[in-house]
PDB file of N, CA, C and O in Angstrom:
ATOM      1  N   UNK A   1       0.839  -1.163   0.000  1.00  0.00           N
ATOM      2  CA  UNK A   1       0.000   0.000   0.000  1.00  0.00           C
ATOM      3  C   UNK A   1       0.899   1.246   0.000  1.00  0.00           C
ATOM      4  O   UNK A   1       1.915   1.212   0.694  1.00  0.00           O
ATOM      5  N   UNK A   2       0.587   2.437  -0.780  1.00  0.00           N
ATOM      6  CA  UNK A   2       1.395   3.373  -0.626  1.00  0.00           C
ATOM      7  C   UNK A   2       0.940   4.474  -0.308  1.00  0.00           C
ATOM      8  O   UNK A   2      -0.073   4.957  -0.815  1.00  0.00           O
ATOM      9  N   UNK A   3       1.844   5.178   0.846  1.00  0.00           N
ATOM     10  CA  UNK A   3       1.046   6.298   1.645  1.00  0.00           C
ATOM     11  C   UNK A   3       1.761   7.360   1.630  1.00  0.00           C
ATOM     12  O   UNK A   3       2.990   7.312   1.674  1.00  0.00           O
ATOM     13  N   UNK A   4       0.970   8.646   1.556  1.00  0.00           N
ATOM     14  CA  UNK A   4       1.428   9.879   1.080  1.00  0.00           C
ATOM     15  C   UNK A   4       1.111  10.805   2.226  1.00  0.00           C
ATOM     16  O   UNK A   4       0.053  11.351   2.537  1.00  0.00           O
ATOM     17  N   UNK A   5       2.392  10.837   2.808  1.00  0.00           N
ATOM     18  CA  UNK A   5       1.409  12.063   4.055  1.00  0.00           C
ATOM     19  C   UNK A   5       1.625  13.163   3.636  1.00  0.00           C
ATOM     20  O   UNK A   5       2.688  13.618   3.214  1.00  0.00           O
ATOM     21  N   UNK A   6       0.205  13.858   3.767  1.00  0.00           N
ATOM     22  CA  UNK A   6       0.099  15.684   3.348  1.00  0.00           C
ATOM     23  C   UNK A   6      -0.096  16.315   4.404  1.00  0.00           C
ATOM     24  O   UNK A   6      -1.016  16.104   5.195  1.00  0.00           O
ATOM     25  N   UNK A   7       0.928  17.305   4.517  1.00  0.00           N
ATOM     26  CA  UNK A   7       1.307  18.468   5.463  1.00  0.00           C
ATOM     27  C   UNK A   7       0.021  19.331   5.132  1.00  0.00           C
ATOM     28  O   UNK A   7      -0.530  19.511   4.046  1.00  0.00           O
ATOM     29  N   UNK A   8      -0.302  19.820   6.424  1.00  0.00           N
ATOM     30  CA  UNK A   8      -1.426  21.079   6.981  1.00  0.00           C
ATOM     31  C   UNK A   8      -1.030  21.947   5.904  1.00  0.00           C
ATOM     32  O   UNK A   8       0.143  22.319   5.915  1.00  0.00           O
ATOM     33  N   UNK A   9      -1.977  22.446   4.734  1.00  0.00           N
ATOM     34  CA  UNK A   9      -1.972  23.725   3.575  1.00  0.00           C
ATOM     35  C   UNK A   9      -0.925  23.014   2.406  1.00  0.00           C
ATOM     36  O   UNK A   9      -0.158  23.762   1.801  1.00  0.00           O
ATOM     37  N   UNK A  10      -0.927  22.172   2.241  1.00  0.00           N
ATOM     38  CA  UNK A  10      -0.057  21.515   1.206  1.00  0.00           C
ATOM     39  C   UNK A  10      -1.114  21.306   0.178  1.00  0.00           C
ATOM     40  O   UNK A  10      -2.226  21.020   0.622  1.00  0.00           O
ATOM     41  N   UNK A  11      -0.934  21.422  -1.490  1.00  0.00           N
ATOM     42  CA  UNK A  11      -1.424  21.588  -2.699  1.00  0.00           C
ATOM     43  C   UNK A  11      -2.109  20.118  -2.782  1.00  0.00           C
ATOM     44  O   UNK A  11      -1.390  19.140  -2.577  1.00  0.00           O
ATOM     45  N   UNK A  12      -3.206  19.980  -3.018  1.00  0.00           N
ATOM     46  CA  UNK A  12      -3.476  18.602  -3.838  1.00  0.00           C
ATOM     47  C   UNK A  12      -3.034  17.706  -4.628  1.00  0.00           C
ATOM     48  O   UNK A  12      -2.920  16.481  -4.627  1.00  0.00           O
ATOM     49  N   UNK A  13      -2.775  18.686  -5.400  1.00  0.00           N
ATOM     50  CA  UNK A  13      -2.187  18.663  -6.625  1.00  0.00           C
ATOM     51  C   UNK A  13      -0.446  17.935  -6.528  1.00  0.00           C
ATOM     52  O   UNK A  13       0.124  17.045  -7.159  1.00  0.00           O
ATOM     53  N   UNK A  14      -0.071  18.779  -5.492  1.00  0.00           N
ATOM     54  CA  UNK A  14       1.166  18.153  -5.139  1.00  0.00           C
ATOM     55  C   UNK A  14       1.419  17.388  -4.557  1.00  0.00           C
ATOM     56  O   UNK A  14       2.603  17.100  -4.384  1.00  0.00           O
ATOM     57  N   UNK A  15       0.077  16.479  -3.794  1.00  0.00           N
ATOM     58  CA  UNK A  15       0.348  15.303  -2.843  1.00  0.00           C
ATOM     59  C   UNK A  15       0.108  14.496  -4.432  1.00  0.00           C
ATOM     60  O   UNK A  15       1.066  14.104  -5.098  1.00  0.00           O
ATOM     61  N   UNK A  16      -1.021  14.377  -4.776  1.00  0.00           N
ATOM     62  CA  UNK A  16      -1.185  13.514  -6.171  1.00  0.00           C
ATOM     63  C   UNK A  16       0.292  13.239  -7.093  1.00  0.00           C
ATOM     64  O   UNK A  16       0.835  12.168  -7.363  1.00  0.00           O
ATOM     65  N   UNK A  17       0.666  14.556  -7.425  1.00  0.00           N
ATOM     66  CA  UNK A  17       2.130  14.274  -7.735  1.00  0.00           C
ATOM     67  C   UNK A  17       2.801  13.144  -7.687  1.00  0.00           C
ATOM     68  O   UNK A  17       2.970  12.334  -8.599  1.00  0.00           O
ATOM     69  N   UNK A  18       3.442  13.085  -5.846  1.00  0.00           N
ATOM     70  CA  UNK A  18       4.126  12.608  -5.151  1.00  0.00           C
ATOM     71  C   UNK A  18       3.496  10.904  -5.399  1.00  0.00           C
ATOM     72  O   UNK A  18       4.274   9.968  -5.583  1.00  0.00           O
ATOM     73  N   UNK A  19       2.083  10.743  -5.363  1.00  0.00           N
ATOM     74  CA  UNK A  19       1.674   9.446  -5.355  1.00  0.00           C
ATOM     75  C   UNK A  19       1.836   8.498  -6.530  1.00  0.00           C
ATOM     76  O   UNK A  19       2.201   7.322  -6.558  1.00  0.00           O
ATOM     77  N   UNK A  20       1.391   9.493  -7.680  1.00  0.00           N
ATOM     78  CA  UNK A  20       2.101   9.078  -9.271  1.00  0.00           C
ATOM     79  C   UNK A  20       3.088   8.811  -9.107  1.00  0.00           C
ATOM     80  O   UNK A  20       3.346   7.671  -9.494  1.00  0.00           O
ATOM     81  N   UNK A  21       4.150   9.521  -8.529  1.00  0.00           N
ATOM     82  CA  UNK A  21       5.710   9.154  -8.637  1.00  0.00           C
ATOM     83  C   UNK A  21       6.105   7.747  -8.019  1.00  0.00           C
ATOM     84  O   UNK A  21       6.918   6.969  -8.518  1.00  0.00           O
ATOM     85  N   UNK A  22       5.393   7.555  -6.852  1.00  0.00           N
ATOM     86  CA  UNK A  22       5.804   6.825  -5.999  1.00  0.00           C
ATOM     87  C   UNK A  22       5.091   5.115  -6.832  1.00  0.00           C
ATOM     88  O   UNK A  22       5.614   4.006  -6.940  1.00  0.00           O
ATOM     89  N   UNK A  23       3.762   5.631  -7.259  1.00  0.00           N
ATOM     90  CA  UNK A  23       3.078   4.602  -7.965  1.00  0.00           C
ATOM     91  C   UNK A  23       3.750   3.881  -8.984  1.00  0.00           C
ATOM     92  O   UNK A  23       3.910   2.664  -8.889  1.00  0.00           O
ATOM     93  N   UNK A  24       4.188   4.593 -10.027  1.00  0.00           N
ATOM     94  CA  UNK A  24       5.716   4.343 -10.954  1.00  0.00           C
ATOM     95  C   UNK A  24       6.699   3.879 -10.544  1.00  0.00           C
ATOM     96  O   UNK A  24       7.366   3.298 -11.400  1.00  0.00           O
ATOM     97  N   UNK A  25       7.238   3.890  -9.183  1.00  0.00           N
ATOM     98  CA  UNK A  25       8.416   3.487  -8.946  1.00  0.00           C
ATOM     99  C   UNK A  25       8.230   1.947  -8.693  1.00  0.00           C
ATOM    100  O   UNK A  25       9.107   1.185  -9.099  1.00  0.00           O
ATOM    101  N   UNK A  26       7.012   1.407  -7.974  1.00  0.00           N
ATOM    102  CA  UNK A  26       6.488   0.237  -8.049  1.00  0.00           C
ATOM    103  C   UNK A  26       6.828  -0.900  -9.010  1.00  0.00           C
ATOM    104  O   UNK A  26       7.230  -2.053  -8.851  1.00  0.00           O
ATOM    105  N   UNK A  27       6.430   0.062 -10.358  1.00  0.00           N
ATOM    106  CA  UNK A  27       6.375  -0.769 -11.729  1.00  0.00           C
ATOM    107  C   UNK A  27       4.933  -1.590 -11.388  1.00  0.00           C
ATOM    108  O   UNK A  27       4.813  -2.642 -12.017  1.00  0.00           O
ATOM    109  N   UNK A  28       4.123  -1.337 -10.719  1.00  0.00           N
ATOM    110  CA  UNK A  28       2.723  -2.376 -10.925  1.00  0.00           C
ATOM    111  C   UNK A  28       2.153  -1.854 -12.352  1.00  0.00           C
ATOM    112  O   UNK A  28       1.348  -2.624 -12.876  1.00  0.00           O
ATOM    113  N   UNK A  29       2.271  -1.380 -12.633  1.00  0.00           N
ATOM    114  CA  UNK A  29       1.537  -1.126 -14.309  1.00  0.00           C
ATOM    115  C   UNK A  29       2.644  -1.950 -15.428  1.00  0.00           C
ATOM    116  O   UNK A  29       2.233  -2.576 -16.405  1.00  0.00           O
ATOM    117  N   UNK A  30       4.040  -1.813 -15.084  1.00  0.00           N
ATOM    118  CA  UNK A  30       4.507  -2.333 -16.044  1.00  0.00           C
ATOM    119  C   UNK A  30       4.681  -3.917 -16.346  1.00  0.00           C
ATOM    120  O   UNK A  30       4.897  -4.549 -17.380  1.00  0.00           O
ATOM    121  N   UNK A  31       4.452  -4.356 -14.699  1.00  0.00           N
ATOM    122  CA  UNK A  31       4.275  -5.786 -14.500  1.00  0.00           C
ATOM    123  C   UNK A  31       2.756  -6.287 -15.304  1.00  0.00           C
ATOM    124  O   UNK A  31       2.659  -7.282 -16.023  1.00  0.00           O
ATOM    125  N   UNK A  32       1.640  -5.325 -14.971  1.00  0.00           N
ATOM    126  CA  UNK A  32       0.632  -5.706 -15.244  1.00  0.00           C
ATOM    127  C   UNK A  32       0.656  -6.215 -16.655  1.00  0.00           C
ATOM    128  O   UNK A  32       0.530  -7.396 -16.980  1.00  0.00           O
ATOM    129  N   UNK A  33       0.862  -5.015 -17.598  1.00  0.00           N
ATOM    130  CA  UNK A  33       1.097  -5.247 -18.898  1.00  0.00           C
ATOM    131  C   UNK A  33       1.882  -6.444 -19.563  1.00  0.00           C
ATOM    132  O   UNK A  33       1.431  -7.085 -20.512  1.00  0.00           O
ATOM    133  N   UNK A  34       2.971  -6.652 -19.031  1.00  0.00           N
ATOM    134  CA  UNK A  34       3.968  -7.885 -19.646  1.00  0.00           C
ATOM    135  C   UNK A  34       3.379  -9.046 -19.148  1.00  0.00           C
ATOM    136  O   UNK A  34       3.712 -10.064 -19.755  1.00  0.00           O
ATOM    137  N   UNK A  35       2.251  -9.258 -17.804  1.00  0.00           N
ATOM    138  CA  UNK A  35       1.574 -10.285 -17.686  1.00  0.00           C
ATOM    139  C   UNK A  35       0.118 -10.743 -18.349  1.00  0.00           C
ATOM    140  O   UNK A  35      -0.624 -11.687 -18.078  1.00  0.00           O
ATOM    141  N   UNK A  36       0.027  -9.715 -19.296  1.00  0.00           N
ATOM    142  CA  UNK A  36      -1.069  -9.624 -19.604  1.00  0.00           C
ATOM    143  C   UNK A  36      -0.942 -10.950 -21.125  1.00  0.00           C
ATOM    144  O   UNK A  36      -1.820 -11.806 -21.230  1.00  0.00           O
ATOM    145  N   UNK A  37      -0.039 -10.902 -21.898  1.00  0.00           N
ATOM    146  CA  UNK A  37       0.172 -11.863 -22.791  1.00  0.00           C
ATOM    147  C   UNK A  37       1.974 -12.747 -21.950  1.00  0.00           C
ATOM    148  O   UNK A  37       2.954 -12.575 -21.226  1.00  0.00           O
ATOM    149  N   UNK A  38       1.275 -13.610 -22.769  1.00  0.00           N
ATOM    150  CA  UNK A  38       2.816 -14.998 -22.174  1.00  0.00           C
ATOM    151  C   UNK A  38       3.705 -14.308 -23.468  1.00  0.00           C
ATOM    152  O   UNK A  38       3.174 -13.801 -24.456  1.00  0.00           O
ATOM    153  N   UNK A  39       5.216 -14.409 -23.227  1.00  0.00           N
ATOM    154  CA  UNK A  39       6.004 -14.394 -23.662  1.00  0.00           C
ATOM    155  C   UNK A  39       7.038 -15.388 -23.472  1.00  0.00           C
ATOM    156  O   UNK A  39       7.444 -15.709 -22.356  1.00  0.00           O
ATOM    157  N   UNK A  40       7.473 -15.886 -24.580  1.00  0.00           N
ATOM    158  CA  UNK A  40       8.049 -17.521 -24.769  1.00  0.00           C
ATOM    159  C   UNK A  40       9.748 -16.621 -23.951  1.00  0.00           C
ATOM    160  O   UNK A  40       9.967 -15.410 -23.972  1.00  0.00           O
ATOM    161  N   UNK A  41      10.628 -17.665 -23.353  1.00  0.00           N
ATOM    162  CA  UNK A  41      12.057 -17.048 -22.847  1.00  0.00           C
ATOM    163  C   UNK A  41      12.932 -16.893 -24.184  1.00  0.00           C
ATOM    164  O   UNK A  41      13.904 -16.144 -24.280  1.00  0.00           O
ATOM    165  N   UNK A  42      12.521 -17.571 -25.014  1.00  0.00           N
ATOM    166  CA  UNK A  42      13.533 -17.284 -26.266  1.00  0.00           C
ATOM    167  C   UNK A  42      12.972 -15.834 -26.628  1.00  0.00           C
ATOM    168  O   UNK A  42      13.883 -15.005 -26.645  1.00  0.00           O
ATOM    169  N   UNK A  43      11.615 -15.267 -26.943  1.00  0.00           N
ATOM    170  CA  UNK A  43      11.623 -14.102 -27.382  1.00  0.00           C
ATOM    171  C   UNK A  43      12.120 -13.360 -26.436  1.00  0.00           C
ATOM    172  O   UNK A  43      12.780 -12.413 -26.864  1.00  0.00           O
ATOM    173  N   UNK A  44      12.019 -13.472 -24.955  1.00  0.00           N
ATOM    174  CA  UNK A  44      12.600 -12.041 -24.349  1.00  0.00           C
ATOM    175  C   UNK A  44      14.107 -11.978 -24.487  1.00  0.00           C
ATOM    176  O   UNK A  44      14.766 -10.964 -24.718  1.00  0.00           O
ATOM    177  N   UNK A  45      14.652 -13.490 -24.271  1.00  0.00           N
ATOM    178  CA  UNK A  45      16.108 -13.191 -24.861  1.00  0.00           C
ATOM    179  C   UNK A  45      16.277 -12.795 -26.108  1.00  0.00           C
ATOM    180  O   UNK A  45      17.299 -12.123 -26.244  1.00  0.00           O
ATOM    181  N   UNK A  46      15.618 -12.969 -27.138  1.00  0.00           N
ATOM    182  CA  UNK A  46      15.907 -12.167 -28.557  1.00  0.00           C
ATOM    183  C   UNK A  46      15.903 -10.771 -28.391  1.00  0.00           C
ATOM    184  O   UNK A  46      16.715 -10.075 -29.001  1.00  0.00           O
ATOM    185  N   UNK A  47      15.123 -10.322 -27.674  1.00  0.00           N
ATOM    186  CA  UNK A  47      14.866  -9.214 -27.464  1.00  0.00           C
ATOM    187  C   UNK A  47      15.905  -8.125 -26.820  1.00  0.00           C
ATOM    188  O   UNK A  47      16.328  -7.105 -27.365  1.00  0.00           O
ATOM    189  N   UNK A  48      16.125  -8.492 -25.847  1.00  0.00           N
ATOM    190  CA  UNK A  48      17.261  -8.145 -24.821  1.00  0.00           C
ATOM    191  C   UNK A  48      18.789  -7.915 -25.447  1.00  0.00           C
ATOM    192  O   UNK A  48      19.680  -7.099 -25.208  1.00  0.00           O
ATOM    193  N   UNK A  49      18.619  -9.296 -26.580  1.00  0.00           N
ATOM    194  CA  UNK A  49      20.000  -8.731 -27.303  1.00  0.00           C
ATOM    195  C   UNK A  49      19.615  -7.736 -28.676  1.00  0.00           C
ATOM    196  O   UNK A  49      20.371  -6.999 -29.308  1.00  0.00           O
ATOM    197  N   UNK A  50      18.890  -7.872 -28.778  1.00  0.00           N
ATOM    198  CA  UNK A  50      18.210  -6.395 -29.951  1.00  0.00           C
ATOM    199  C   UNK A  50      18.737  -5.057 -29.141  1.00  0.00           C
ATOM    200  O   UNK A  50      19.629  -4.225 -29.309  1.00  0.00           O
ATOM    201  N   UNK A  51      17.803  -5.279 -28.270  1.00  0.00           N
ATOM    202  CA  UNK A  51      18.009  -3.810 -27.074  1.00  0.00           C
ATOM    203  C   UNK A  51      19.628  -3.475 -26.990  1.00  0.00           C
ATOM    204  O   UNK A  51      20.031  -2.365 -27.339  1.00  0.00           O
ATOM    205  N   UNK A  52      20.418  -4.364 -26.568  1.00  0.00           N
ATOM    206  CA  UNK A  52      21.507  -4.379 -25.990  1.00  0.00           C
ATOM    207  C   UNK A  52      22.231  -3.555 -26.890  1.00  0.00           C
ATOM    208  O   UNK A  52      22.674  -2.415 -26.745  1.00  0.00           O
ATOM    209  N   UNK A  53      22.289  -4.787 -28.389  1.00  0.00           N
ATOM    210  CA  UNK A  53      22.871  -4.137 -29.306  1.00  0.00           C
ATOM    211  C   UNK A  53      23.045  -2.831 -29.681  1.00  0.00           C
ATOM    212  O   UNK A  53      24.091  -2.278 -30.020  1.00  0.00           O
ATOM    213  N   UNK A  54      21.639  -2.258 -29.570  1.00  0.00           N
ATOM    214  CA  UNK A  54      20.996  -1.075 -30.608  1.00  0.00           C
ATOM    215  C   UNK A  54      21.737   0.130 -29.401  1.00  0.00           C
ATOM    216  O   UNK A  54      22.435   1.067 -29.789  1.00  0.00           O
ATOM    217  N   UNK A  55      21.512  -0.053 -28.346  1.00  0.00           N
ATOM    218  CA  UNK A  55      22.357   0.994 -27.124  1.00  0.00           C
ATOM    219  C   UNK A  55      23.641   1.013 -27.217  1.00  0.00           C
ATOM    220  O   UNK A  55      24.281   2.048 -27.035  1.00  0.00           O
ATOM    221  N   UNK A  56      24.325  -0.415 -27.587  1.00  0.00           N
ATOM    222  CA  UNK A  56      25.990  -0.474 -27.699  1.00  0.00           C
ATOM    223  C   UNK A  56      26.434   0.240 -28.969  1.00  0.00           C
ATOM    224  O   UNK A  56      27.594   0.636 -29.082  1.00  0.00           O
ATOM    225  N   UNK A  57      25.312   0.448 -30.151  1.00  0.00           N
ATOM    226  CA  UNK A  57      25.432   0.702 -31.161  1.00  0.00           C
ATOM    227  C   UNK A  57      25.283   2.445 -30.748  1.00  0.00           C
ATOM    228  O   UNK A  57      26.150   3.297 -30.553  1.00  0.00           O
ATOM    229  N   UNK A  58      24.362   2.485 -30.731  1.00  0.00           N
ATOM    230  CA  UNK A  58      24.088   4.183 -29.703  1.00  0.00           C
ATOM    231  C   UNK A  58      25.564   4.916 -29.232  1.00  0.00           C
ATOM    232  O   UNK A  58      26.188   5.775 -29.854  1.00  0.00           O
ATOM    233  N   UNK A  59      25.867   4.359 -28.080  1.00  0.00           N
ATOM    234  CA  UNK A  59      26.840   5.012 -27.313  1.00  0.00           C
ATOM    235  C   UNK A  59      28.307   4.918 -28.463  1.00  0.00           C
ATOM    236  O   UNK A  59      29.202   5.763 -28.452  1.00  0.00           O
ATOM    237  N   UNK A  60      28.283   3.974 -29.192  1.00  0.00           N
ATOM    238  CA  UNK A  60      29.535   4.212 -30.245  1.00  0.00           C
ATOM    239  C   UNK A  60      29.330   5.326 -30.719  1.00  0.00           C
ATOM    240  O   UNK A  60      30.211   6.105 -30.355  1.00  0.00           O
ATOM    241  N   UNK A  61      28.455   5.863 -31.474  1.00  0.00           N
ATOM    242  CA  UNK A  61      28.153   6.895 -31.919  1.00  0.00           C
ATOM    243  C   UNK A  61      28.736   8.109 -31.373  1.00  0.00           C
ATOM    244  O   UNK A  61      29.550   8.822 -31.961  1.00  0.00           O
ATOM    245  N   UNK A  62      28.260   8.296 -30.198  1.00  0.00           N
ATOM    246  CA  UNK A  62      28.042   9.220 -29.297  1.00  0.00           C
ATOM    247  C   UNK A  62      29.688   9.507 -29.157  1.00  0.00           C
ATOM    248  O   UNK A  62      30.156  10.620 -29.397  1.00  0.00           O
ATOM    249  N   UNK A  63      30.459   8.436 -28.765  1.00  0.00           N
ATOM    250  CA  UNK A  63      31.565   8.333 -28.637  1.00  0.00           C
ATOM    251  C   UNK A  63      32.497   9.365 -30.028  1.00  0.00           C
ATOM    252  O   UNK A  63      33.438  10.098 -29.725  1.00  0.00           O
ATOM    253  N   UNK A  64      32.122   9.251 -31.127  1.00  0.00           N
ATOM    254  CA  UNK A  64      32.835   9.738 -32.180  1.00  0.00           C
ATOM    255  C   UNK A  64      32.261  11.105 -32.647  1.00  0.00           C
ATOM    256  O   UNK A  64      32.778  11.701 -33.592  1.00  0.00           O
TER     257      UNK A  64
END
């Protein structure tokens, strides 16, 4: 459960903020989603080295 204590005259707006943030840090939405369809272990490892690549490929760049 995640709890947000709001100080006496503190913004709504800015406790809500704080709860989004904190809600995100969770990752329960991002878990939700990737559980939502099965994914075989060979595709996430295909995947992972796609990713990997394409960033190693990235930062070369960056490098020159």
């Amino acid at each position: 459960m995640i709890i947000v204590p709001v100080k006496e005259g503190e913004n709504i707006e800015k406790a809500l903020k704080k709860f989004k943030r904190k809600f995100e840090k969770t990752g329960a939405v991002r878990e939700m989603r990737s559980r939502k369809t099965f994914e075989k272990p060979s595709v996430k490892k295909r995947i992972a080295h796609q990713k990997a690549v394409y960033v190693q490929h990235l930062r070369l760049q960056e490098e020159q």
